[in-house]
Backbone bond lengths (Angstrom), bond angles and torsions (degrees), N, CA, C in turn:
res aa  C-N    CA-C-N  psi(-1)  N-CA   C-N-CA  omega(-1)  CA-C   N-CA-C  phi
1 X - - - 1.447 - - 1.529 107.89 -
2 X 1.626 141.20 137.43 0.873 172.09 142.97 1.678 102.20 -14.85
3 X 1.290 84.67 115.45 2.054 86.18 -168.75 2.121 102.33 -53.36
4 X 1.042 107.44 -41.14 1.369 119.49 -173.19 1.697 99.96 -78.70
5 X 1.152 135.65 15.95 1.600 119.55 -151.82 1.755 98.25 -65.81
6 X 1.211 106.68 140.43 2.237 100.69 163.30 1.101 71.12 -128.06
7 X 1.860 113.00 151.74 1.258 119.60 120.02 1.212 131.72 -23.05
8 X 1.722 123.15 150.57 1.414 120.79 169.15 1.583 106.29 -91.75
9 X 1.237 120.46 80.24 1.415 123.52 170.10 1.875 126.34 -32.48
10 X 1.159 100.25 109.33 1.713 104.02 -161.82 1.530 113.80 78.21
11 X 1.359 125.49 37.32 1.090 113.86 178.00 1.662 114.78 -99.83
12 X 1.803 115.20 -16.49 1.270 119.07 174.80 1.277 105.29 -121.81
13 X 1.351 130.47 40.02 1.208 135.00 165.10 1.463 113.27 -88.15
14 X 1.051 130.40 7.01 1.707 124.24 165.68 1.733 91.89 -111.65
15 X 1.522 134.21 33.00 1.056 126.84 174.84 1.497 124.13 50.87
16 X 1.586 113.22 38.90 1.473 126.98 148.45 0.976 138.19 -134.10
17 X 1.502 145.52 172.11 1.201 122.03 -158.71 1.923 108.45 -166.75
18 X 1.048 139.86 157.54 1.479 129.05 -176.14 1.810 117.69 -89.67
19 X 0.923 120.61 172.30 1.318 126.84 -166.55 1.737 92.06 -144.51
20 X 1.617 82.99 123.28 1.613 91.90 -175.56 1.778 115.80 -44.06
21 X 1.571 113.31 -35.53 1.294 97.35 -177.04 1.756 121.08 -87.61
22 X 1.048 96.45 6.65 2.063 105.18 178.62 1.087 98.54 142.17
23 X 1.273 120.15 164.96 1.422 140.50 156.91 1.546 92.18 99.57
24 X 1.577 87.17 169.38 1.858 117.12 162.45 1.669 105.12 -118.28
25 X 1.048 97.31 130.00 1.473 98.87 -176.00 2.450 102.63 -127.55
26 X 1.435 87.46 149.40 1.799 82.29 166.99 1.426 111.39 -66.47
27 X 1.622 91.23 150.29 2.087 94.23 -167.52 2.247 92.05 -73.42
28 X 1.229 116.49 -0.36 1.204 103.06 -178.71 1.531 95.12 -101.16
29 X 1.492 152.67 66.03 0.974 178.33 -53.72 1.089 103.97 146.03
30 X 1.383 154.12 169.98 1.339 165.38 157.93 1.650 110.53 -90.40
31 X 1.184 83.33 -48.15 1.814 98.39 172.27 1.456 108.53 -55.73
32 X 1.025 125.19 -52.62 1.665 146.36 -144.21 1.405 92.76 -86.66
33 X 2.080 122.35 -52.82 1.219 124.79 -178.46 1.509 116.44 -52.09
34 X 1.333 93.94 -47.04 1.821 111.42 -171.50 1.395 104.13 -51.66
35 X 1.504 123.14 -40.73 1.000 116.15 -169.04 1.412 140.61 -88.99
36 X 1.675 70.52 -11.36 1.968 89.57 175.84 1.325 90.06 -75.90
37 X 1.726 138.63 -44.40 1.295 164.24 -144.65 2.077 83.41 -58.13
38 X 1.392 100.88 -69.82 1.888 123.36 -179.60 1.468 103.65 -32.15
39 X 1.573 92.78 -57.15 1.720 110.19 -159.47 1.757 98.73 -40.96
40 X 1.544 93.96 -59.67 1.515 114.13 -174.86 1.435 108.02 -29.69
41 X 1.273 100.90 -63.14 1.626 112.22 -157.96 1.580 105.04 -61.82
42 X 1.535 103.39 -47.13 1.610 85.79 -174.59 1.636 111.66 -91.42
43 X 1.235 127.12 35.19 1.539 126.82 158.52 1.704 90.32 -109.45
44 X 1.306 145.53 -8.08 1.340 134.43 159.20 1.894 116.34 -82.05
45 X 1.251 101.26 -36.99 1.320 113.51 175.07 2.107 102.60 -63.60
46 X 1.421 110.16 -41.31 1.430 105.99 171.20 1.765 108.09 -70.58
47 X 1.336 113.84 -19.44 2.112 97.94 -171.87 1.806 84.77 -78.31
48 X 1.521 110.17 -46.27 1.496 103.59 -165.59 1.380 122.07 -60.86
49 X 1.260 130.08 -23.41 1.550 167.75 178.15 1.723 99.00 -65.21
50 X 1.726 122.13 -57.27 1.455 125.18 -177.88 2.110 96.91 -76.04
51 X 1.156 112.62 -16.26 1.213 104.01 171.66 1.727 120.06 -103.03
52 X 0.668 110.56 45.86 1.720 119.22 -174.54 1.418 114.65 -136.54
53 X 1.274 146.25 129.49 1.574 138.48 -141.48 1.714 95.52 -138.99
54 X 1.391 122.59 10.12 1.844 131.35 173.22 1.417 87.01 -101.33
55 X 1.165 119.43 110.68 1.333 121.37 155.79 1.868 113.01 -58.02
56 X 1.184 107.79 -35.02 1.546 104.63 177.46 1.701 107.99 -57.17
57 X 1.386 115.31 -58.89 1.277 137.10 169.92 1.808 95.02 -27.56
58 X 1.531 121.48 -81.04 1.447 120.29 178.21 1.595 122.30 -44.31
59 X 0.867 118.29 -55.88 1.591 117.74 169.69 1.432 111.37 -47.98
60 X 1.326 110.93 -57.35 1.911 106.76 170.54 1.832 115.38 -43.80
61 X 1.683 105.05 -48.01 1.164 107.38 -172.99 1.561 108.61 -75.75
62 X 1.456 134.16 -5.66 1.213 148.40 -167.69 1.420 98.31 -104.34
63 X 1.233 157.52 -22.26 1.307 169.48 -81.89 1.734 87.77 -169.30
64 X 1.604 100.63 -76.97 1.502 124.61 166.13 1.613 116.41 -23.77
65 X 1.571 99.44 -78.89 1.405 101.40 157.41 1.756 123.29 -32.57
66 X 1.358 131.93 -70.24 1.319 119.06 173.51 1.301 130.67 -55.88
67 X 1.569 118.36 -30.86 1.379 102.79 165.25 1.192 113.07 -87.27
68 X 1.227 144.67 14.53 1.615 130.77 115.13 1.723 131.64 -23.49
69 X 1.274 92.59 -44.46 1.388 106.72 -177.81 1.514 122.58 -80.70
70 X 1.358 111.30 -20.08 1.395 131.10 165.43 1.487 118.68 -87.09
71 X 1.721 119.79 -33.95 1.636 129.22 136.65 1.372 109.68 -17.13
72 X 1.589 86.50 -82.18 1.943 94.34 -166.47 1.549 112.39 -51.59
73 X 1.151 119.47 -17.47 1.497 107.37 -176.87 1.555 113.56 -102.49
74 X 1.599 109.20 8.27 1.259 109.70 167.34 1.172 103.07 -94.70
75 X 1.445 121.63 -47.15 1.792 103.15 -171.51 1.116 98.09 -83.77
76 X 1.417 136.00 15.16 2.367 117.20 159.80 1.404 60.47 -79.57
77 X 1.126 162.92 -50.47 2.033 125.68 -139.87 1.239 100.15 131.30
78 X 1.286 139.46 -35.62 1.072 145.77 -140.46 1.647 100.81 -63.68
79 X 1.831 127.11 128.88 1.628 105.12 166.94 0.837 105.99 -80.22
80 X 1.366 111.06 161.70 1.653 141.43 160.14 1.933 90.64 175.40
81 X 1.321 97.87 -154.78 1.366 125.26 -162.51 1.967 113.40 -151.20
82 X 1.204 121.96 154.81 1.561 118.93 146.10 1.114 132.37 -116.62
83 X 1.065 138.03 39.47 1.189 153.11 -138.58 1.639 102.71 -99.56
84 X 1.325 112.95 -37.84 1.427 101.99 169.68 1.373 115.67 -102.35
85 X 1.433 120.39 14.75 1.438 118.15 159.06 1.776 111.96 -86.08
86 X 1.298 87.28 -39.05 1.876 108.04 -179.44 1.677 89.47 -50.20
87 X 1.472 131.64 -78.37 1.298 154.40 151.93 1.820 85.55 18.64
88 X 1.151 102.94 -95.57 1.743 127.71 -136.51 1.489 79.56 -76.48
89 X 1.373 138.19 -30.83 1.330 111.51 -173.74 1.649 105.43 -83.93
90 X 1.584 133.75 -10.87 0.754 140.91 -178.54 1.189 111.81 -43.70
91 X 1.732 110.74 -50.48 1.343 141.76 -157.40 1.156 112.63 -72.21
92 X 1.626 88.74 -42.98 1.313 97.15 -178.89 1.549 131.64 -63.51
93 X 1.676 117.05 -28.33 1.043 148.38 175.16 2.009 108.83 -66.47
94 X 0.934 117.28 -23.46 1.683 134.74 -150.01 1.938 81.31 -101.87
95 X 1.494 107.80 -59.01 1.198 132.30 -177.16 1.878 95.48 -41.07
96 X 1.616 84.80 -83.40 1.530 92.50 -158.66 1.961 112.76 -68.97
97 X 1.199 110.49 -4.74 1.187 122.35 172.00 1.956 124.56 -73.85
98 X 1.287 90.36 -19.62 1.678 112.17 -178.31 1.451 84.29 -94.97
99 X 0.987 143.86 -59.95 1.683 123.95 -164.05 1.625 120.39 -65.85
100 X 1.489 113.71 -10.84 1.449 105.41 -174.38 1.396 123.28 -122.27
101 X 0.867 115.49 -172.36 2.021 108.47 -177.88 1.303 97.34 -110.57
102 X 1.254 103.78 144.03 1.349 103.20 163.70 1.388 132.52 -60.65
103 X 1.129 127.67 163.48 1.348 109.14 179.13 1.915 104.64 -103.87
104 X 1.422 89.78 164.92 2.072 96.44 -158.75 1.759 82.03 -100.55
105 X 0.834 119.98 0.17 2.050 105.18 179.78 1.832 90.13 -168.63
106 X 1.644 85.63 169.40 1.631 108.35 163.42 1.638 110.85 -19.26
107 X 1.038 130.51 152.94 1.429 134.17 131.62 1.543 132.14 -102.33
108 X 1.042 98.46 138.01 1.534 111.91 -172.82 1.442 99.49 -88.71
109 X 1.287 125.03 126.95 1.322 132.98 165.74 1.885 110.97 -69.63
110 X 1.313 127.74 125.63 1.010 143.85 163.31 1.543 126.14 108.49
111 X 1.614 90.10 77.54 1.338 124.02 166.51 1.371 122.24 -69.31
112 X 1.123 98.15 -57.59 1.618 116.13 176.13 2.204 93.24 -160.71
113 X 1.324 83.53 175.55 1.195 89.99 -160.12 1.517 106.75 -90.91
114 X 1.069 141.63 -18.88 2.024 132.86 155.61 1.941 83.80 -60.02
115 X 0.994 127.39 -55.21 1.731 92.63 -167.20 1.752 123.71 -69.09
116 X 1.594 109.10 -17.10 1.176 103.41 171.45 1.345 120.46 -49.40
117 X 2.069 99.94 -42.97 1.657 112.08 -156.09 1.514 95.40 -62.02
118 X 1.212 93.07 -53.78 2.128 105.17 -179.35 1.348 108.18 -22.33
119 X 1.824 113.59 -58.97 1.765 112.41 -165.79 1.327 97.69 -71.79
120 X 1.803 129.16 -34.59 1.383 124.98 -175.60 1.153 105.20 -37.03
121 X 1.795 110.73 -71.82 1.413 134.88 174.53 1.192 108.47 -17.43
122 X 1.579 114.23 -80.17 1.140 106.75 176.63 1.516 146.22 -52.63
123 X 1.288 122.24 -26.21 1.515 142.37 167.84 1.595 94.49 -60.87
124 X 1.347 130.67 -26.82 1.350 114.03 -155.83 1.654 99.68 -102.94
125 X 1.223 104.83 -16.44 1.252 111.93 172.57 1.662 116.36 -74.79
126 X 1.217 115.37 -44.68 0.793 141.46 175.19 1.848 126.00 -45.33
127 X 1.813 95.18 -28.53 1.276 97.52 -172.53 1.570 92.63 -124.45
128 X 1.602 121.19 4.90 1.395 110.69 162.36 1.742 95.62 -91.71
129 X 1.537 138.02 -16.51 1.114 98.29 160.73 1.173 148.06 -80.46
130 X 0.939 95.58 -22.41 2.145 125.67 163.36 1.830 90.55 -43.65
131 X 0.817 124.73 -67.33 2.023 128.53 -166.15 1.407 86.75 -71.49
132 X 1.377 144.04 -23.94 1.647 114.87 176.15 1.565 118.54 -93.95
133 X 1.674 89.34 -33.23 1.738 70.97 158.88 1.906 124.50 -68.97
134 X 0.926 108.68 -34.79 1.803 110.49 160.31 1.151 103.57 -11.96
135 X 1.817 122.90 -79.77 0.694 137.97 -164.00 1.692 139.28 -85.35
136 X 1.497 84.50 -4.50 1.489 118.73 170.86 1.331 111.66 38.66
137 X 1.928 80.02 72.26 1.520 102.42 159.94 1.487 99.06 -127.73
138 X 1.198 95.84 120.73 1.705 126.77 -163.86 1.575 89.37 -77.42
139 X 1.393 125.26 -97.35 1.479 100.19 -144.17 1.587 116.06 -85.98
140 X 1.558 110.89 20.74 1.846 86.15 156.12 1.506 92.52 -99.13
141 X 1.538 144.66 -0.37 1.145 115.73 144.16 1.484 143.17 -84.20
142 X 1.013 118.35 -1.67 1.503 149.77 139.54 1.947 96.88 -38.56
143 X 1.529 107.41 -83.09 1.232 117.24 -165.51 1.867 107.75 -43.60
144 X 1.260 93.31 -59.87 1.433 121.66 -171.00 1.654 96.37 -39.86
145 X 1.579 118.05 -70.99 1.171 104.70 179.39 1.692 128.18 -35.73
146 X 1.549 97.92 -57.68 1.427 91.93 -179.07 1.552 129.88 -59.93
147 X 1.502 106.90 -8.39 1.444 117.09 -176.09 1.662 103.10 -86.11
148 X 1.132 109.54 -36.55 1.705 121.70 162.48 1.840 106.61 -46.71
149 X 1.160 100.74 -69.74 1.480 114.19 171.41 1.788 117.46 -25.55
150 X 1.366 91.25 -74.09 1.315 126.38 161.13 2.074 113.52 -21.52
151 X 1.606 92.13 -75.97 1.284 90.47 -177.53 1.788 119.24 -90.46
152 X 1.018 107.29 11.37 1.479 107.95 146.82 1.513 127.10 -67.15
153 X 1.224 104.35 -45.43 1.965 122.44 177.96 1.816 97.94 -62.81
154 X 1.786 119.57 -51.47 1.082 101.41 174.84 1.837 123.13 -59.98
155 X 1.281 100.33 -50.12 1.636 99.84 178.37 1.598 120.97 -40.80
156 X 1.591 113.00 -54.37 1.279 121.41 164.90 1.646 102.32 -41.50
157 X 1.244 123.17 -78.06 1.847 137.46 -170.13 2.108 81.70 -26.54
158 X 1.609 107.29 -62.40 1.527 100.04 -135.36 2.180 96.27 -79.15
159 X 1.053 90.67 6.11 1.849 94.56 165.34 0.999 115.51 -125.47
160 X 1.022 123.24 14.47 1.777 134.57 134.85 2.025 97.55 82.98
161 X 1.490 95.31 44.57 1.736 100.50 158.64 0.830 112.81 -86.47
């Protein structure tokens, strides 16, 4: 961000707004929703993040958070790829997948309350990838899944399966 950045005050008040890769698009956009949809997740991924006491655990979920931010600038349009975020969370999944048991049925969310946020987390992920494939943007729904993936293994970790 632009050491000087202001908002453009009144700039989406006739209900439109820009998309990092061109255009003006309506803020009721699919693009625009999804992203408020992202926004969401990673200001929940930060409450679940102040409740987590593995600093390794936070940096992963902080990691998470930024390739969010590289998400959002794929569905405004923007190119690039995630492929090496997709990558490292892979690992991460392989990682945190060897430490736990599986579970023998459903889980019920609300063990304690960092594992609730976790399944939140995850549900929310879950339904911003559902809206990118919509829009068929492949790898933050690619990503997205595995971050779903991902925060299932933490929720399990934070109720101690």
């Amino acid at each position: 961000m632009p050491k000087n950045y202001k908002p453009k005050i009144g700039a989406g008040d006739l209900g439109f707004t820009d998309l990092f890769g061109g255009g003006r698009v309506p803020k009721t956009h699919c693009r625009v929703k999804l992203n408020a949809l992202v926004d969401d997740l990673s200001a929940l991924l930060g409450l679940l993040k102040a409740g987590i006491k593995d600093t390794r655990i936070k940096k992963e979920i902080s990691a998470a958070q930024t390739a969010l931010i590289r998400a959002s600038g794929l569905i405004a349009c923007m190119k690039g790829d995630l492929k090496n975020e997709t990558a490292a969370l892979e690992k991460l999944i392989e990682l945190r997948a060897a430490l736990i048991k599986p579970p023998k049925k459903f889980v019920l969310p609300g063990t304690n309350k960092t594992e609730a946020l976790a399944h939140l987390a995850r549900a929310k992920t879950r339904v911003c990838e559902i809206l990118s494939w919509e829009i068929k943007a492949k790898a933050p729904a690619v990503y997205l899944n595995r971050l779903s993936d991902y925060l299932f293994l933490i929720a399990l970790a934070c109720a101690g399966k």
